[in-house]
N, C-alpha and C positions, 0 to 999 in steps of 0.2 A: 504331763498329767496322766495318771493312771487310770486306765479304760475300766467302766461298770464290765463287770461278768456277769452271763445269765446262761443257766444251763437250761434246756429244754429236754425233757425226761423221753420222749420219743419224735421223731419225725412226724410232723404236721405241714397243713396246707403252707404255703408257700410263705404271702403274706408276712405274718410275724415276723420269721427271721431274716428278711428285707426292711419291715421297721425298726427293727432294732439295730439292724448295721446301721440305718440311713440315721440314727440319734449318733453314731459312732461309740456302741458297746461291742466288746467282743462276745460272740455268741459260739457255745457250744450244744453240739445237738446229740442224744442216743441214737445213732443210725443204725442200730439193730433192730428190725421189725418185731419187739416183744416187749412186754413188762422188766423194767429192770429188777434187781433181788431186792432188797432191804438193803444189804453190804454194799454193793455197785453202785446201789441210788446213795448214800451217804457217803462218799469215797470220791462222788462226782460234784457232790456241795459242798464240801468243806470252805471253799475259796471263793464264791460266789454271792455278788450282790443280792440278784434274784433270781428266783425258780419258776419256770412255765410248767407248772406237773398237769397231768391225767385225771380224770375218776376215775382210774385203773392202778393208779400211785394210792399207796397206803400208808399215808402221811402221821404220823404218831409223831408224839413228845420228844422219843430218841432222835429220828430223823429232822425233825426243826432246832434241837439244839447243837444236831451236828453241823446247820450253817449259821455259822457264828458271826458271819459277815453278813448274811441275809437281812432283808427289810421286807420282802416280800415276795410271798407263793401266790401266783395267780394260776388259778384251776380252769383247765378248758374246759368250763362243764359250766349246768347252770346249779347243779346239784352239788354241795360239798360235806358230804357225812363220811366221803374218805381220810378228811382233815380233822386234824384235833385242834380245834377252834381255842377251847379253853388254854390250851398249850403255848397255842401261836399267839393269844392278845399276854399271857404273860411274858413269854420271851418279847414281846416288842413286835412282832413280824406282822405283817398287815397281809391279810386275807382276802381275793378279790375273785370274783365269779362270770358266769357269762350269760346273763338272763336276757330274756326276751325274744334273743332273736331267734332263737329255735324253737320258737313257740308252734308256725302255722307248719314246719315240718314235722315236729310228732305229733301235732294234732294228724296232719295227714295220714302220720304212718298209723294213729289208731285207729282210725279209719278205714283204711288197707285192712287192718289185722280183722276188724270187724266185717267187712265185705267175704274176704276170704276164709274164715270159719263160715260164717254162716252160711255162705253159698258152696261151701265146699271145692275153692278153686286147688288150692294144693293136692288134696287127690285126685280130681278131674284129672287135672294137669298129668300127673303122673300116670293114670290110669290110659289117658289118651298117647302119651311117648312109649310108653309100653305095650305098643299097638293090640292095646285089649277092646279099644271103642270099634265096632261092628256095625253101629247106625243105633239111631234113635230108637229111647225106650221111654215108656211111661213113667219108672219107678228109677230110672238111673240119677245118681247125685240129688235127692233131695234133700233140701236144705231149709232155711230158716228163711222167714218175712222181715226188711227190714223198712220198707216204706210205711208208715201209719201205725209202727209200734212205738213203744216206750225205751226212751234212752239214759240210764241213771250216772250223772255224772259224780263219781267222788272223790272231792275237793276240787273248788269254782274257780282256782284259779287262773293264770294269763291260758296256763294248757288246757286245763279242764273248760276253761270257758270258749276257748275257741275250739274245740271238739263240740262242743255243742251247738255252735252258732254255725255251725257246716250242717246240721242236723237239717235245719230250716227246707233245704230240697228234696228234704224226703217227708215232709210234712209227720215230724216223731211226735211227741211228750214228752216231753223233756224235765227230767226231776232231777234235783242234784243238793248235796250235804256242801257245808263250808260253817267256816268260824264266822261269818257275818252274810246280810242278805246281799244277793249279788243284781244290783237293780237293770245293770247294764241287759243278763239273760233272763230277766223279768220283764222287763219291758219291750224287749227287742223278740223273745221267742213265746212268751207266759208261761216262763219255766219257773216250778213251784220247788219250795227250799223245804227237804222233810229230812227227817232222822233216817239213821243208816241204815235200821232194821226197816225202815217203809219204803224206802228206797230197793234195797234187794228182794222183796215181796213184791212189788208192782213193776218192775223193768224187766222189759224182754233183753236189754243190752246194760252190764254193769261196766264203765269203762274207767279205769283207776289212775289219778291225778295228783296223787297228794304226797311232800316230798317223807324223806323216810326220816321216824324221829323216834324216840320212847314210847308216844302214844300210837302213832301206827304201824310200826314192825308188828305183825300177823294180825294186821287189820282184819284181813279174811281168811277166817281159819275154817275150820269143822262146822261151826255152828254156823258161821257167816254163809256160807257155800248151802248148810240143810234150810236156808229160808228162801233161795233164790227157787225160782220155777225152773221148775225140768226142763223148759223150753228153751231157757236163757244160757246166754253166753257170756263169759268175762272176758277182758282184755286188759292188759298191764302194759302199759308204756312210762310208768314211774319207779319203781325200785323194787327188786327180788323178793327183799326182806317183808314186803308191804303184804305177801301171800306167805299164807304156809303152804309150800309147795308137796308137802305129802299128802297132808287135807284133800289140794287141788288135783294130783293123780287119782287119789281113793275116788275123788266126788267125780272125775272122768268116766274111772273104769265102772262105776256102778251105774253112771248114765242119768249122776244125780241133776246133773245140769247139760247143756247140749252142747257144749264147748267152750274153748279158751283160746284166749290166740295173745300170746309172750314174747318180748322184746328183751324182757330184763328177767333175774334168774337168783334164786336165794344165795347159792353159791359160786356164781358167776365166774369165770365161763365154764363148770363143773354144770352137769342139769341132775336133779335128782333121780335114780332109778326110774325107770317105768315111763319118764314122760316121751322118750323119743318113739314110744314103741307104741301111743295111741293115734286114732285116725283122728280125732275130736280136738286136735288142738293142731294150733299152727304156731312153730316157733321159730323166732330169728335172732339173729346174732347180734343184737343191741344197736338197732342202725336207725335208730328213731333221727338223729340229725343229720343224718346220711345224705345232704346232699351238695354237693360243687359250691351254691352261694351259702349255704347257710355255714358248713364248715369252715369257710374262708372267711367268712365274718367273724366266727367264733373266733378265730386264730388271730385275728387283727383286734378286737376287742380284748383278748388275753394280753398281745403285746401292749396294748395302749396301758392298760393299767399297770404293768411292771413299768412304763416311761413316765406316768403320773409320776409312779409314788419314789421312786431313783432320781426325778428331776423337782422331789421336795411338793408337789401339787397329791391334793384328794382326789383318788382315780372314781369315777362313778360309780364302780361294780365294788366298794367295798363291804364288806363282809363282817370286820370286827372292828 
């Protein structure tokens, strides 16, 4: 009997390539610590049942027709705008994702990024290694109030919602945009559902939820950014494209708004000019599911659906 092949586009949590042996497929894995090219990544599927790829794999038309044996790309991510979807349900190739369980970790990390703008820990921090702290000052590192102000969630989804249901111990207001009313953060926090322009006019905290598609690549541009309060801070835990990241340096360095704090990046991992070089944001290297269980879920969930759809069953996570 001829073994299923499944390449995995880079080294991951352990997991996966342990269930997949244990079905008895032969697994190959990219054990270089990097994005592979275009060339390298189609060069290593030609021959292969199924693909475990990245949201760092930039999945096109040429690259899914170049596995001709494939049946299915399963994405460690819960986001898939790397994939060309349309591409993959004509060739046949079944598309599968990794939702849910990395919900209550980016919600935390949006959290983080909010704590930490607004209280200005990132420069503390530095300021205090750089043995510049001398003792207490009345005017040193002030920052933003975040108990008993307003938190604007946009889009109420599994992330957005539970970003907001963490809100609850700091006694916020919690307002938030979605394609339907979300009864669960209506009833549970009396968070009111308003348009996006009343939403960034009334939140001290804009925290952004919503996956990246036609309608919201530069959701918050120039004008989005001139309606929020000077006071207020943004935060991006959902996709680069979702900010016009030039708007977002201009509206920094003018001190239109009081900060930002970025996880994810228009041109990923490229930052655009200017933003490393402001105090008013805090930026990280995309580690919103950055943690031991949640990763490791992610990576056993990815396997399990390339062993649905190879052992002929509907994987849960599909996609097209």
């Amino acid at each position: 009997m001829t073994l299923k092949k499944i390449f995995i586009t880079r080294n991951i949590p352990e997991p996966a390539e342990k269930m997949l042996k244990d079905v008895g497929y032969e697994v190959t894995i990219n054990l270089e610590d990097r994005v592979l090219t275009k060339a390298e990544l189609i060069e290593s599927i030609k021959d292969v049942d199924g693909v475990l790829c990245l949201l760092t794999d930039p999945i096109d038309r040429e690259v899914l027709a170049a596995a001709k044996k494939a049946k299915v790309f399963a994405n460690y991510a819960v986001g898939y705008n790397n994939i060309d979807i349309k591409a993959a349900s004509e060739l046949g190739i079944i598309v599968t994702n990794t939702p849910g369980v990395l919900t209550d970790a980016t919600a935390d990390l949006a959290w983080a990024l909010l704590f930490s703008v607004a209280r200005r820990v990132v420069e503390a921090d530095k300021f205090t290694r750089e043995g510049k702290f001398d003792g207490w000052a009345p005017n040193m590192f002030l920052g933003g109030d975040i108990t008993g102000k307003t938190l604007g969630i946009v889009g109420a989804g599994r992330i957005g919602m539970a970003t907001a249901l963490k809100s609850q111990g700091f006694d916020m207001k919690v307002l938030y945009t979605g394609n339907s009313v979300n009864k669960t953060l209506e009833e549970k926090i009396s968070a009111q559902k308003v348009d996006l322009e009343t939403l960034l006019k009334e939140s001290d905290f804009v925290s952004l939820h919503v996956p990246l598609n036609e309608k919201t690549k530069h959701l918050i541009g120039k004008d989005e950014l001139n309606k929020m309060r000077k006071t207020a801070y943004l935060i991006n835990t959902a996709r680069g494209l979702v900010v016009d990241e030039v708007a977002l340096i201009e509206a920094l360095k003018a001190k239109k708004i009081a900060g930002a704090g970025f996880d994810v990046y228009e041109d990923e991992p490229q930052l655009k000019p200017g933003l490393v070089d402001l105090d008013n944001v805090v930026i990280l290297p995309h580690i919103a599911s950055a943690t031991h269980w949640t990763r490791g879920k992610m990576a056993q969930m990815a396997a399990q659906n390339l062993i649905d759809v190879l052992e002929g069953r509907s994987p849960e996570n599909k996609i097209n």
